[in-house]
C-alpha positions in Angstrom: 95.2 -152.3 70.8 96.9 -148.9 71.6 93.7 -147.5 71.4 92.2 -149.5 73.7 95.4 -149.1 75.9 94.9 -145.3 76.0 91.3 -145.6 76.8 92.4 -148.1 79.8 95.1 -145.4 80.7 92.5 -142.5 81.1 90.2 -144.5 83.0 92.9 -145.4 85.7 94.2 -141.8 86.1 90.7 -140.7 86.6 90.1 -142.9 89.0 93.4 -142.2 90.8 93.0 -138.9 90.8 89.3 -139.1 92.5 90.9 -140.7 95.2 93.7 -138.9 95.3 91.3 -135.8 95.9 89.1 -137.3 97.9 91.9 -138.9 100.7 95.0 -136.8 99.7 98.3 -138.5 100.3 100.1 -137.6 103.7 95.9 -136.2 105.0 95.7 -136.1 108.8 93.3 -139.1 109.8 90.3 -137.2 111.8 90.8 -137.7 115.3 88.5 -139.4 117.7 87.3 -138.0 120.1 85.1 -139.2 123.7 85.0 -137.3 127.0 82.8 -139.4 129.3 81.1 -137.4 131.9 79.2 -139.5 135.2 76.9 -136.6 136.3 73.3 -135.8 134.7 73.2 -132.9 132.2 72.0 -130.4 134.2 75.2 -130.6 136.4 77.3 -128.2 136.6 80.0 -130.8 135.5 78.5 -131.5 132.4 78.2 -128.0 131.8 81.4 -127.8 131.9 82.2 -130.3 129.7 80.0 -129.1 127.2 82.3 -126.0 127.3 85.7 -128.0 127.2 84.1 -130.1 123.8 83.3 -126.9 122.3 86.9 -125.7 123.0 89.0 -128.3 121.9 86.8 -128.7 119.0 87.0 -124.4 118.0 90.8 -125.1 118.7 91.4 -128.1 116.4 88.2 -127.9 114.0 88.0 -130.7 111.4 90.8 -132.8 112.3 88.5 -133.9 115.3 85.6 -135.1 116.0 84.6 -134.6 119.7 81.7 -136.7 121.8 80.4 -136.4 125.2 79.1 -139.5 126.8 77.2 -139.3 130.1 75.2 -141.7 132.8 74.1 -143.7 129.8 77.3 -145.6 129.3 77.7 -146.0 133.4 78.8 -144.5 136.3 82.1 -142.8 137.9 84.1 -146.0 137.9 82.7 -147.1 134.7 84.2 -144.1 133.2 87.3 -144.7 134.6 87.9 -148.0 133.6 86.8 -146.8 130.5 89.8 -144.1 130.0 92.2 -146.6 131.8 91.6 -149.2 128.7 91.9 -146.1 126.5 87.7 -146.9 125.4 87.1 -143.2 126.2 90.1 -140.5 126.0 88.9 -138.3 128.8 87.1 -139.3 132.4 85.5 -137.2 134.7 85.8 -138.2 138.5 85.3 -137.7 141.2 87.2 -139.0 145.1 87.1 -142.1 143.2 90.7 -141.9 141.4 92.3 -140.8 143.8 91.7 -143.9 145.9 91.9 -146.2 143.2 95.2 -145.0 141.8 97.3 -142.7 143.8 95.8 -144.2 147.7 98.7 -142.6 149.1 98.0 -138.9 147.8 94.0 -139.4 148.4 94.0 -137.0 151.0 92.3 -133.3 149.6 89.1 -134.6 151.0 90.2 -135.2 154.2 87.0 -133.6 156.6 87.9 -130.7 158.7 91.3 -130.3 157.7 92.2 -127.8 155.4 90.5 -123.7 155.7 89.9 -123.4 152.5 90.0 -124.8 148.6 93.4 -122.8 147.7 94.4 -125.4 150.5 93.1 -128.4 149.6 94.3 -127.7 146.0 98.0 -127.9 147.0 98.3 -130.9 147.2 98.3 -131.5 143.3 100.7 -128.6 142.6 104.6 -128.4 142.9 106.4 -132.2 143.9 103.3 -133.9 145.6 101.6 -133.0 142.3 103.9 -134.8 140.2 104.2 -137.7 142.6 100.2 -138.3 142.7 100.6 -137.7 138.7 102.9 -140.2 138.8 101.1 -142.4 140.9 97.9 -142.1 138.2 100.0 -142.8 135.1 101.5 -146.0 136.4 98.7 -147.5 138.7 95.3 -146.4 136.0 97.2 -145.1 132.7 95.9 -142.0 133.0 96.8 -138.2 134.1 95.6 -135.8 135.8 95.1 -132.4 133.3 92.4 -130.4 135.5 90.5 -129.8 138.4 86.8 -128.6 138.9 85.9 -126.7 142.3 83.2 -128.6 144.1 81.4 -126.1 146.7 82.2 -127.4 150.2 80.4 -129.7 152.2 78.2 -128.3 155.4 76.3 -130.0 157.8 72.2 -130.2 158.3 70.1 -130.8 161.2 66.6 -130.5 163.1 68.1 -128.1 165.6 71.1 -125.5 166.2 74.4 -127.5 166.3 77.8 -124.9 167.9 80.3 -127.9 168.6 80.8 -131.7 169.1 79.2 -131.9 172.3 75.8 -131.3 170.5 76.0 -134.1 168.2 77.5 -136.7 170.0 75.9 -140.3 169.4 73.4 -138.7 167.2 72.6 -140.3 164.4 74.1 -138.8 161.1 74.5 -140.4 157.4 77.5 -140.3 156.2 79.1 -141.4 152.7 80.8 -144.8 152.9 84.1 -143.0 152.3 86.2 -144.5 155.3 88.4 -141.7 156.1 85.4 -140.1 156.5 83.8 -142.1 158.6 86.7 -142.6 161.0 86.9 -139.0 161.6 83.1 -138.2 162.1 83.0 -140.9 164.5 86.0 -138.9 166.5 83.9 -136.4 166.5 80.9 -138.2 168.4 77.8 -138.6 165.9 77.2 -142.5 164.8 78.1 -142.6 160.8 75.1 -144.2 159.3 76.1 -144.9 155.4 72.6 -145.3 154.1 72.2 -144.9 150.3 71.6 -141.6 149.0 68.6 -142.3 147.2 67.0 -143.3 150.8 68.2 -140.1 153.0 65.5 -138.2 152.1 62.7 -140.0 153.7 65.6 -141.2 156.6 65.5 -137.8 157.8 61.8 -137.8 157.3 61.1 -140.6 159.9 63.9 -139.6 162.2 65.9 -143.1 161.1 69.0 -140.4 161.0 68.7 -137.2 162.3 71.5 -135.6 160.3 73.0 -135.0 156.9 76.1 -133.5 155.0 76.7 -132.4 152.1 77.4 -128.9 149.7 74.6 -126.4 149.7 73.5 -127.1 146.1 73.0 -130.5 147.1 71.1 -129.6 149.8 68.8 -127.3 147.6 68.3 -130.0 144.6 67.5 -132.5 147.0 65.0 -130.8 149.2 66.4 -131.1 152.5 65.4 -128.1 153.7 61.9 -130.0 154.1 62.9 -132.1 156.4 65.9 -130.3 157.7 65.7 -126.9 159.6 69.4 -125.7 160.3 72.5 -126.0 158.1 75.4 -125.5 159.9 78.6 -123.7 158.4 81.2 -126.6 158.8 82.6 -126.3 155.4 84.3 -129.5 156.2 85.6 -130.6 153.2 87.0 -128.5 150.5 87.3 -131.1 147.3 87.5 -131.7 143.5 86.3 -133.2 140.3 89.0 -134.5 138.1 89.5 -134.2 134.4 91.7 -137.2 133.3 93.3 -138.3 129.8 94.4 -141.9 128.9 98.0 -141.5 129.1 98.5 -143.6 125.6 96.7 -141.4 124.0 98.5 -138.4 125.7 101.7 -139.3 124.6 100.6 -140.1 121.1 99.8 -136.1 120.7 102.0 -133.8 119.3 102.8 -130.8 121.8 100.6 -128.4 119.7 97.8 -130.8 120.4 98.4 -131.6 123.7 98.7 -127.3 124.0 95.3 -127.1 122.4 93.9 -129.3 125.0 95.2 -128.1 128.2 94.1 -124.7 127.0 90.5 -126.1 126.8 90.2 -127.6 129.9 91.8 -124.5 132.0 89.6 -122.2 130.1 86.3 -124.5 130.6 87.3 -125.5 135.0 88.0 -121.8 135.1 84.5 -120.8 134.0 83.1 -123.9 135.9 85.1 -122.8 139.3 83.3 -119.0 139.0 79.8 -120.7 138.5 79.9 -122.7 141.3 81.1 -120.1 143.3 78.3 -117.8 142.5 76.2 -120.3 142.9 76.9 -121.0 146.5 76.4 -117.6 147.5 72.6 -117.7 145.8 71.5 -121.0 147.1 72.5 -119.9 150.7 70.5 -117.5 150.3 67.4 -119.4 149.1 68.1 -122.1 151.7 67.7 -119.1 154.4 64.6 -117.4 152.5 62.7 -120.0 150.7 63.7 -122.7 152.6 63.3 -120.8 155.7 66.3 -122.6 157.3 68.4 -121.1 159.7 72.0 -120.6 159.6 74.7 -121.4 162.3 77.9 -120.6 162.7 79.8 -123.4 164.5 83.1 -123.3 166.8 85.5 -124.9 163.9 88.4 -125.0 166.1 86.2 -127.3 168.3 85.1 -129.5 165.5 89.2 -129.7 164.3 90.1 -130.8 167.5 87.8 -133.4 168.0 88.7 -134.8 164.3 92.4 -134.3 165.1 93.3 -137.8 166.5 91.7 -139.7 163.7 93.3 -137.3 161.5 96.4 -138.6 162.7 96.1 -141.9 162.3 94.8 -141.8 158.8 98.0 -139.2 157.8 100.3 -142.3 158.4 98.7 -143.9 155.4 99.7 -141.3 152.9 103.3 -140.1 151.5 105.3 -138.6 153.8 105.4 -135.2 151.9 101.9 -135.6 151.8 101.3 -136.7 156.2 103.2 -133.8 156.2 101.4 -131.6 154.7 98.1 -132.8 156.0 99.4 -132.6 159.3 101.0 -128.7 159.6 96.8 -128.2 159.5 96.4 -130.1 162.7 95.9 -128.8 166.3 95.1 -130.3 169.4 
């Protein structure tokens, strides 16, 4: 019987120790990992997403496990319903949160506002930073942890466009982003919001005659074919937004939560200097290859013509935030 005991004994502390080896007591559980990205893979987005999961993933090696999910699990809001339930941990987006979740800071895509992205980007720095952070974390349960430059958006058309007066009650598609319309239509064109997918051959049979939208757009989509002149509005200076599930957030330790940050400042750096560069080199191919011509526009024309609705719309936002908006408006 003893011997039998002692052969029972060795068997169960060989066992144990296996285990013990294989899942040692007090091991980190590997941490899941899903960044969900709505743009196709040859975006620059994705690109630079690809560049945040290889960060986080150099930073924090095999206590995570990091995935990149794209148009195959949905679109924008998809994805951000998808962080808000905590499904995915990170969302890319783009105007959508903004007007989702923090409505009355959803104002760094107002059109002909702001002079440049520097300052468009203020509005998510200093106290109207934390209040639209705010704002995210208790309407979507998520926060805000980077921002992605998105080259700004000009205007196209089939003939040389100065100011307002040339493009009143012309036809022009617009997104179906209402602040948007509302302010084009102070301008004078007729806001047509047809479908993205149908602008193309719109412009082709003269069911709009105009179009607006960033330069790389403009080149991917081959509007130059049916577009001759891009005018240099540069109307709206906006962003693409990295977001976190704030659950998740606040289950990191700070080292982890360090890790991360560093990640996506070092990735939406390298992401802002791309798109940059590649501004400069699609004008260029727009005015060579494309054979379009450029035109510089009166701006200060264009602003005051938008100022009124600009007005009207700032009374929906914060007031640190109609402030703001408004020490950019002249009449």
């Amino acid at each position: 019987m003893k011997k039998f005991t002692s052969v029972f004994s060795t068997i169960f502390l060989t066992i144990t120790a296996i285990a013990l080896l294989s899942n040692p007591v007090g091991a980190a559980k590997q941490m899941e990992f899903t960044i969900a990205i709505h743009v196709d893979p040859k975006h620059p987005m994705f690109l630079v997403g690809q560049r945040f999961q290889k960060n986080i993933q150099d930073a924090m090696g095999d206590r995570i496990k990091v995935r990149l999910l794209g148009i195959e699990v949905g679109g924008e809001r998809d994805h951000l319903e998808g962080v808000s339930s905590g499904e995915y941990q990170i969302a890319l987006g783009g105007s959508v949160p903004l007007t989702l979740y923090a409505p009355k800071f959803a104002a760094p895509d107002l059109p002909f506002v702001y002079p440049d992205t520097a300052a468009a980007k203020k509005l998510y720095q200093g106290d109207i930073g934390k209040l639209m952070n705010q704002s995210l974390i208790e309407k979507g349960n998520m926060r805000l942890i980077g921002l992605s430059m998105r080259n700004p958006r000009n205007l196209t058309a089939k003939k040389a466009v100065k100011s307002p007066s040339d493009i009143k009650g012309v036809k022009m598609r617009v997104p179906q982003i209402e602040p948007w319309v509302k302010i084009w239509s102070s301008i004078g064109p007729m806001p047509s919001p047809i479908a993205w997918p149908e602008v193309y051959t719109a412009l082709q049979t003269g069911v709009i005659e105009m179009q607006e939208n960033p330069v790389d757009v403009i080149w991917s989509s081959r509007i130059y074919e049916v577009q001759d002149h891009i005018i240099l509005t540069k109307h709206v200076y906006s962003f693409f937004h990295w977001l976190i599930n704030e659950e998740f957030y606040q289950e990191l330790s700070e080292d982890d939560r360090n890790a991360i940050q560093s990640a996506i400042d070092e990735a939406t750096a390298w992401g802002d200097k791309f798109v940059a560069d590649g501004a400069d080199s699609t004008l260029e191919k727009l005015k060579t290859t494309g054979k379009m011509v450029v035109i510089e526009p009166d701006l200060a024309a264009f602003r005051k013509a938008a100022a009124p609705a600009i007005k009207e719309l700032a009374k929906n936002y914060s007031p640190e935030v109609e402030k703001y908006v408004l020490s950019f408006v002249k009449e």
